[in-house]
C-alpha positions in Angstrom: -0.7 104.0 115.0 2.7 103.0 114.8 4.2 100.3 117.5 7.7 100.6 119.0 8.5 97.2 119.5 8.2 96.0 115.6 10.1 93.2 115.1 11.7 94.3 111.7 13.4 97.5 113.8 14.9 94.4 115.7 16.6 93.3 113.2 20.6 94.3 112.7 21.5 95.4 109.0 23.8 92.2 108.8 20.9 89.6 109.7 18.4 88.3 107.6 14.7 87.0 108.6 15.0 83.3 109.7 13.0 82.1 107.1 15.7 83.2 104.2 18.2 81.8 106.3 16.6 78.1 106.3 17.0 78.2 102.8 20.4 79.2 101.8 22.7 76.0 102.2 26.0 76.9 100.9 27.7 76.1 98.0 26.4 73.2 96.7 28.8 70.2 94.9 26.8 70.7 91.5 28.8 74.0 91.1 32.1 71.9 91.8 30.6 69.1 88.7 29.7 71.5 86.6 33.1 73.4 86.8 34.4 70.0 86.4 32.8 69.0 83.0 32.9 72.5 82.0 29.4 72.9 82.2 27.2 76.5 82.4 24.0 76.4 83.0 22.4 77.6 79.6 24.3 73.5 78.5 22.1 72.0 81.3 19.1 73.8 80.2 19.2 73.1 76.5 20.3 69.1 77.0 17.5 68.7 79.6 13.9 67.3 78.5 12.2 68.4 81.6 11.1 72.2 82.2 14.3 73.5 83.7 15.3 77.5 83.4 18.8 79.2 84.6 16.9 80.7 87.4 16.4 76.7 88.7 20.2 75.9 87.6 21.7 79.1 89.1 19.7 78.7 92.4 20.9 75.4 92.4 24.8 76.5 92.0 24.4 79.1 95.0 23.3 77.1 97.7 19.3 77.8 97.6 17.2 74.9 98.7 15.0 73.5 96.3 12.2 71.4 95.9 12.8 67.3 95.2 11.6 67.7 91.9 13.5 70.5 90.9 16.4 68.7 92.4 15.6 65.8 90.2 15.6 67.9 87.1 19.0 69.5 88.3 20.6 65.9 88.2 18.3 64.8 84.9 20.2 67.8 83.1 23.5 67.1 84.5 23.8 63.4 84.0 22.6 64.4 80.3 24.9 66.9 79.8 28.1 65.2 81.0 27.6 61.8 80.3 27.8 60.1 83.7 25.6 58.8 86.6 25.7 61.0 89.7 23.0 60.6 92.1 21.1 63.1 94.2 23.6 62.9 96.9 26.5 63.7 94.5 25.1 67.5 94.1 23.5 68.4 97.0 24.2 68.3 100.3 21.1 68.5 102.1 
């Protein structure tokens, strides 16, 4: 039987379900340090001694919020990679 109130026929084709929302922040400042040191992500993946993939680095870049740990390898890789000492709060901004 099919229900006429269903919330996904609520939805307009511009909004998204709040739950993907939550996690897109925005343009994070890694991007910005990367672009800086003239960093892509494949340099951050092969300099880093941790398990991190583009998919983690990319997602980073773009705004999508991460876990702590993936964060961690994020700034592991970059510090590596460009030879300086950011902290956590230098790349993200949540």
């Amino acid at each position: 039987m099919i229900q006429d109130n269903d919330p996904i026929d609520q939805l307009d084709d511009d909004s998204e379900p709040d739950n993907l929302s939550e996690r897109e922040m925005g343009p994070q400042p890694v991007a910005a340090l990367m672009e800086k040191h003239k960093l892509k992500p494949h340099d951050l993946v092969a300099v880093s001694k941790l398990q991190l993939t583009h998919k983690m680095v990319s997602r980073a870049c773009k705004g999508r919020k991460l876990s702590r740990r993936v964060q961690f390898k994020v700034l592991y890789a970059l510090n590596e990679a460009a030879q300086q000492e950011y902290k956590l709060r230098d790349l993200f901004t949540y």
